[in-house]
C-alpha positions as CSV (number, residue, x, y, z in Angstrom):
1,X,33.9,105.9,147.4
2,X,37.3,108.4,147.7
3,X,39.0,105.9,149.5
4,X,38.1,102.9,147.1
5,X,39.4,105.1,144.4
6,X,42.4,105.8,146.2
7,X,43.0,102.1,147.1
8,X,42.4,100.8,143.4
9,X,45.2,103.4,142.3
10,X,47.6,102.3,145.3
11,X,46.9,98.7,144.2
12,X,47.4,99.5,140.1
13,X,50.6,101.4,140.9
14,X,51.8,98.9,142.9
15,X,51.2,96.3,140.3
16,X,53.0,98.5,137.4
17,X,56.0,98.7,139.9
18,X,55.8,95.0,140.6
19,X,55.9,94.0,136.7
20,X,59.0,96.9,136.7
21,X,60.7,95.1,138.7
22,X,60.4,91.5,138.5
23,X,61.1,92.3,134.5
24,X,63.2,95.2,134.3
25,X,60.8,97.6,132.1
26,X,57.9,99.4,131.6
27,X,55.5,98.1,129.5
28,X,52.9,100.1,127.3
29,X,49.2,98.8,126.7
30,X,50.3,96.2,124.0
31,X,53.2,94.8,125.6
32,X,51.7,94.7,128.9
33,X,48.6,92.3,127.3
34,X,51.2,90.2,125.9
35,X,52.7,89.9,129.5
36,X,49.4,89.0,130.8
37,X,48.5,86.3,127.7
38,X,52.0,84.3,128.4
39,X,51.1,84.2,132.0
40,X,48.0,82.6,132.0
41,X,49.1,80.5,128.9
42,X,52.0,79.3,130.6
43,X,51.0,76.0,131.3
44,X,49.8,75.1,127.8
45,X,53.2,75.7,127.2
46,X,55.0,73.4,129.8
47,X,52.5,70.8,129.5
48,X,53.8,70.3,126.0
49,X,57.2,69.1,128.3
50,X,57.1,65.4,128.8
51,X,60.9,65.1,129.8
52,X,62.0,63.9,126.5
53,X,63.6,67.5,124.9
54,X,60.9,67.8,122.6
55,X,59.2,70.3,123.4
56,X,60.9,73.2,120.7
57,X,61.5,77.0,120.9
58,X,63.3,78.9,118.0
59,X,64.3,82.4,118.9
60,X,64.8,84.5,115.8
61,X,63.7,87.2,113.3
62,X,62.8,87.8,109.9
63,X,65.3,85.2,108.2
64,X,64.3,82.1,110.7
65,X,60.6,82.8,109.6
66,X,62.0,82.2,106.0
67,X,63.9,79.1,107.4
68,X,60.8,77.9,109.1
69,X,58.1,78.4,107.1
70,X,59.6,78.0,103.1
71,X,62.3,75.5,104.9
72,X,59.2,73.4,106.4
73,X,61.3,73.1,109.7
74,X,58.1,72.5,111.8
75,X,56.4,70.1,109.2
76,X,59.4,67.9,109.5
77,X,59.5,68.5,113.4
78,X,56.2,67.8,113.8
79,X,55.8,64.4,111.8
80,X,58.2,63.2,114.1
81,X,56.6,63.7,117.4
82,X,58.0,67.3,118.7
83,X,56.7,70.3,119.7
84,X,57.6,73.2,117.8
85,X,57.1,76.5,118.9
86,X,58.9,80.0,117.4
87,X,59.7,83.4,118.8
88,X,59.9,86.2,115.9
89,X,59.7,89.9,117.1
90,X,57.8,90.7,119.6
91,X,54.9,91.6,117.4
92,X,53.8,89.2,115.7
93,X,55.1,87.4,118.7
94,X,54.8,83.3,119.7
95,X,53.7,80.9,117.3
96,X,52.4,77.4,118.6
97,X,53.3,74.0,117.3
98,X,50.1,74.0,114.6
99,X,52.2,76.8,113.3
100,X,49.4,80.0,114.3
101,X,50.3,83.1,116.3
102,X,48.9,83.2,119.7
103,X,49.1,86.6,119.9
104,X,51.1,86.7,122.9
105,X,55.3,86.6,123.4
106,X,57.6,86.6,125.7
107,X,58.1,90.3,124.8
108,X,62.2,90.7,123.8
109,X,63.8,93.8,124.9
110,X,63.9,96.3,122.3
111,X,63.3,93.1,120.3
112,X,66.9,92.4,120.6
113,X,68.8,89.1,119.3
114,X,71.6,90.4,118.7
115,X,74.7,88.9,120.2
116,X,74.3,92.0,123.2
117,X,70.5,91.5,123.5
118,X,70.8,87.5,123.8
119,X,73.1,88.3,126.7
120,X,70.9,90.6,128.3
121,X,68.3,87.6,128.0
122,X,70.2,85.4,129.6
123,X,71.4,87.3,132.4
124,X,67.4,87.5,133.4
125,X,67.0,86.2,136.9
126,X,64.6,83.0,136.2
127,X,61.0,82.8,137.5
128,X,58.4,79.9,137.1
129,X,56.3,82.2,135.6
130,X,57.4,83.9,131.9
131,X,58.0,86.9,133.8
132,X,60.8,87.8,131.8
133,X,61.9,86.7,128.0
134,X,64.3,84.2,129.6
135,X,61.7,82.3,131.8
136,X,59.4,82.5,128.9
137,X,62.4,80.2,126.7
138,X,63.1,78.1,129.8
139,X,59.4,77.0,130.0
140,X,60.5,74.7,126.8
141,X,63.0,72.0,127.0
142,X,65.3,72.8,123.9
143,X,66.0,76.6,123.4
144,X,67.3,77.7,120.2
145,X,69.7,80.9,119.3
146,X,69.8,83.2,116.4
147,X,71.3,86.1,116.1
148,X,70.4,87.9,112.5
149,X,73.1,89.0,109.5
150,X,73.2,92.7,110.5
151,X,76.0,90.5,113.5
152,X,78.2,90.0,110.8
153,X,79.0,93.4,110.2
154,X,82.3,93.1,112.1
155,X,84.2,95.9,111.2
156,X,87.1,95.5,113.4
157,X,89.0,92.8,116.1
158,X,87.6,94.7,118.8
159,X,84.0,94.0,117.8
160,X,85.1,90.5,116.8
161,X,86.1,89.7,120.4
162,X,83.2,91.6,121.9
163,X,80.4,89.4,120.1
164,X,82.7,86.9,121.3
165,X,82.4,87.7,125.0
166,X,79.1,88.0,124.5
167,X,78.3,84.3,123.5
168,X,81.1,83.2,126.1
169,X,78.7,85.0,128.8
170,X,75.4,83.1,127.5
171,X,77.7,80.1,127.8
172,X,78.0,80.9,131.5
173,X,74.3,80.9,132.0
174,X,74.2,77.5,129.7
175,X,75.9,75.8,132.0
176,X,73.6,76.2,135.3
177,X,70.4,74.7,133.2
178,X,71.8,71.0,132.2
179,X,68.1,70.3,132.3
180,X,67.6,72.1,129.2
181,X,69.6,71.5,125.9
182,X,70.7,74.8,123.8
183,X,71.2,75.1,120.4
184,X,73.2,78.4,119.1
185,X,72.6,79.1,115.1
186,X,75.4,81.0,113.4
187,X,74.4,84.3,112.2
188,X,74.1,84.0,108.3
189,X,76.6,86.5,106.5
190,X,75.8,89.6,104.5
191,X,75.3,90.6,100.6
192,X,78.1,91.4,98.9
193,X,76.6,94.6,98.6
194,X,76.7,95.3,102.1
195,X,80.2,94.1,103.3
196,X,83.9,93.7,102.3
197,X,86.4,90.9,102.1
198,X,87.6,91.4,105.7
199,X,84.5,92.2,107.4
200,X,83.2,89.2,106.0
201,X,86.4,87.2,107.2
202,X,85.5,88.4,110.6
203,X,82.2,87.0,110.3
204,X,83.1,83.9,109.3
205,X,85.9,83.8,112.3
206,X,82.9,84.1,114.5
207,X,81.0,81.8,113.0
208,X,84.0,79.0,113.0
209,X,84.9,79.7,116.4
210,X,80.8,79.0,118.0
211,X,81.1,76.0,116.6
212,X,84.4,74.6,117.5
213,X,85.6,72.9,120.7
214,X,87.3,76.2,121.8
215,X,83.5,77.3,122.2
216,X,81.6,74.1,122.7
217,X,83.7,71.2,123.9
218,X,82.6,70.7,128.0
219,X,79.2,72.3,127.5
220,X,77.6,68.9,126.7
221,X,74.2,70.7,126.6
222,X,75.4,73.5,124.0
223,X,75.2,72.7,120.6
224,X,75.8,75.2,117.4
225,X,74.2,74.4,113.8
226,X,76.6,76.1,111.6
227,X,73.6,78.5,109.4
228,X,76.5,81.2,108.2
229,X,78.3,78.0,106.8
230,X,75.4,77.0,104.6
231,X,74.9,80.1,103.5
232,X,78.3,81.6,102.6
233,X,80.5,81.3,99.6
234,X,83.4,79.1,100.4
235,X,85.8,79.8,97.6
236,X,88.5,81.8,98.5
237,X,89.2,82.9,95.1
238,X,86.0,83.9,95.1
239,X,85.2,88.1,94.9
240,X,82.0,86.9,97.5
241,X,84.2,84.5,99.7
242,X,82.6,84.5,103.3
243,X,79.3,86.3,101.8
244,X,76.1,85.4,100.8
245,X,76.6,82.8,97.8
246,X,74.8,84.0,94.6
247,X,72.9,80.9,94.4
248,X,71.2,82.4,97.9
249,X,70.6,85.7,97.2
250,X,67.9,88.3,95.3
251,X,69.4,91.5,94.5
252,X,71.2,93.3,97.2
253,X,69.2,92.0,100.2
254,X,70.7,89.8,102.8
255,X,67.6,87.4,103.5
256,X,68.2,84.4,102.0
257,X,66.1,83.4,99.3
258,X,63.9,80.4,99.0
259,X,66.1,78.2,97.3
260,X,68.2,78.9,100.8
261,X,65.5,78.3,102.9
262,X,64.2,75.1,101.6
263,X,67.8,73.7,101.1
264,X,69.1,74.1,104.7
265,X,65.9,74.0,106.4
266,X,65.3,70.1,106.0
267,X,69.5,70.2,107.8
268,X,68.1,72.3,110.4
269,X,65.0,69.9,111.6
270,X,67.6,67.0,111.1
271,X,70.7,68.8,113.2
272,X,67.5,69.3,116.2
273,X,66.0,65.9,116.2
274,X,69.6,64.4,116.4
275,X,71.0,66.8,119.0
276,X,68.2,65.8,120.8
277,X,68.3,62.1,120.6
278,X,71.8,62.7,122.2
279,X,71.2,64.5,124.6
280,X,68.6,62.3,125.8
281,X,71.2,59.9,126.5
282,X,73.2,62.2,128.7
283,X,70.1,64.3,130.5
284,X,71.0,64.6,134.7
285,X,67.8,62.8,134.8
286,X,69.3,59.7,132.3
287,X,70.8,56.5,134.8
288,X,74.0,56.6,132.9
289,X,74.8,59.8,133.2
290,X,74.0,59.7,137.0
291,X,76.2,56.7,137.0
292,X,79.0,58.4,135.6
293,X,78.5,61.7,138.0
294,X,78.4,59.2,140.9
C-alpha cells in the first residue's frame, strides 16, 4: 500500500515536471484543466482543417470581443463557409465557430499579447499537441494577431524600435510555417485622454511601418489589416490627430465604441476572406506555386 502511494506521487511529480517542461510553467488547478480540455479537444479543432485556410483563430483581448461580437465578424465568416474560432484571455478562454466558450484555451502566458508576449508565443517550440499557446494557434490554418491599445503608449524611439524588433522576431518564426497564413492587426490608438501628440505619432509610425513593404513585402504568408488606421483621427490639424476619433469613442476610455465595432468589423471579415482566397492560390501545396519553386 506504502509503495503504491509512493509510486502514484513519483508518477504525479513526474507528470507536473513533464507539463513544466514541455510548456515552460507551472500551472495551478484552473489552468492545468484548461491544459487537459485543449488536449483531448485537439482534434475537434484540426478536423475543422480541410486544407483550404478556413479554418479561423483570432488572438486578442477585450477590444477584438467588441470587434467580433458588435462587428458580427463571425456571422459574416461563417455564412461564407469558414471556421471561426477566438482566443480572448485566458479566462474566459476559446470560443468555437457557433460562437460559445468551450471552457478550455490555449492558456497565454501571463495572458500576454502584447508586442513582448506575442514574441514569447512565437518563440514556443511547436508540438502536435497544444502543449503550448503556440501549438494551440498552429492547430488552425489562418492565425490572427492583436496586440491591444495599452502598445501604443510609445513614449520614446527606443520603445518605438523595441515593439519593432519584436514583430520583426514573430516575422522570423512566420516564415518557417508557409503552411499557415498570418494575419497581424494594428494595435488601435489611445483616448486623447490618455496620450499626447507625439506618443500618438509613434503609434501611428508603428502601425504604418507593420503594414508596409519594409515589414511585409517577401513574407507572402504575412498579411497586416491596418485596425489603428480605422480607428484613428487622420487630420493633422486635428488636437486628436493619431488618436481615437471622437466619432469612436465614449468618454475617456480607449475601447472603441459600437459605432467602431460595427463599422470596421464587416472590413475585418472582408480583409480575411480575401487574404485567404489569395493565399490559396500561392499555398506550397498549390501546383503553381510548386511550379514556380521548381
Amino acid at each position: 500500500m506504502i509503495i503504491s502511494l509512493v509510486g502514484l506521487m513519483v508518477l504525479g511529480l513526474a507528470f507536473f515536471l513533464t507539463i513544466r517542461l514541455v510548456t515552460g510553467r507551472i500551472l495551478g488547478p484552473r489552468s492545468l484543466m484548461s491544459f487537459g480540455l485543449s488536449i483531448l479537444n485537439s482534434s475537434d479543432v484540426t478536423d475543422s482543417s480541410q486544407g483550404d485556410f478556413k479554418n479561423v483563430i483570432f488572438l486578442h483581448q477585450s477590444v477584438g470581443r467588441g470587434l467580433i461580437d458588435q462587428g458580427h465578424v463571425r456571422e459574416i465568416l461563417t455564412k461564407n463557409g469558414y471556421r471561426f474560432w477566438d482566443h480572448d484571455y485566458n479566462q474566459p478562454g476559446l470560443r468555437g465557430p457557433d460562437g460559445k466558450y468551450l471552457g478550455y484555451g490555449y492558456n497565454v502566458p501571463a495572458n500576454n499579447t502584447y508586442p513582448d508576449g506575442l514574441s514569447e508565443i512565437f518563440a514556443q517550440p511547436v508540438y502536435s499537441l497544444p502543449f503550448n499557446t503556440f501549438s494551440g494557434l498552429l492547430q488552425h490554418e489562418t492565425i490572427i494577431l492583436k496586440s491591444c491599445f495599452p502598445t501604443s503608449n510609445i513614449t520614446s524611439d527606443e520603445q518605438l524600435e523595441q515593439k519593432k524588433q519584436w514583430y520583426l522576431s514573430i516575422r522570423q518564426t512566420i516564415d518557417q510555417h508557409p503552411n499557415k497564413l498570418f494575419i497581424v492587426v494594428t494595435q488601435p490608438p489611445l483616448n486623447p485622454a490618455e496620450t499626447n501628440l507625439e506618443d500618438a505619432a509613434r503609434a501611428r509610425a508603428l502601425a504604418n511601418w507593420l503594414k508596409s513593404e519594409e515589414y511585409l513585402q517577401g513574407h507572402p504568408n504575412l498579411l497586416t489589416f491596418d485596425l489603428f488606421g480605422y480607428l484613428a483621427e487622420d487630420d493633422p490639424t486635428s488636437s486628436d490627430y493619431n488618436m481615437l476619433r471622437e466619432d469612436y469613442r465614449e468618454g475617456a476610455d480607449s475601447h472603441p465604441n459600437k459605432l467602431a465595432n460595427e463599422t470596421i468589423g464587416p472590413l475585418l471579415a472582408d480583409f480575411i476572406m480575401e487574404g485567404v482566397q489569395t493565399y490559396q492560390l500561392l499555398s506550397p501545396s498549390s501546383p503553381s506555386l510548386t511550379s514556380q519553386q521548381e
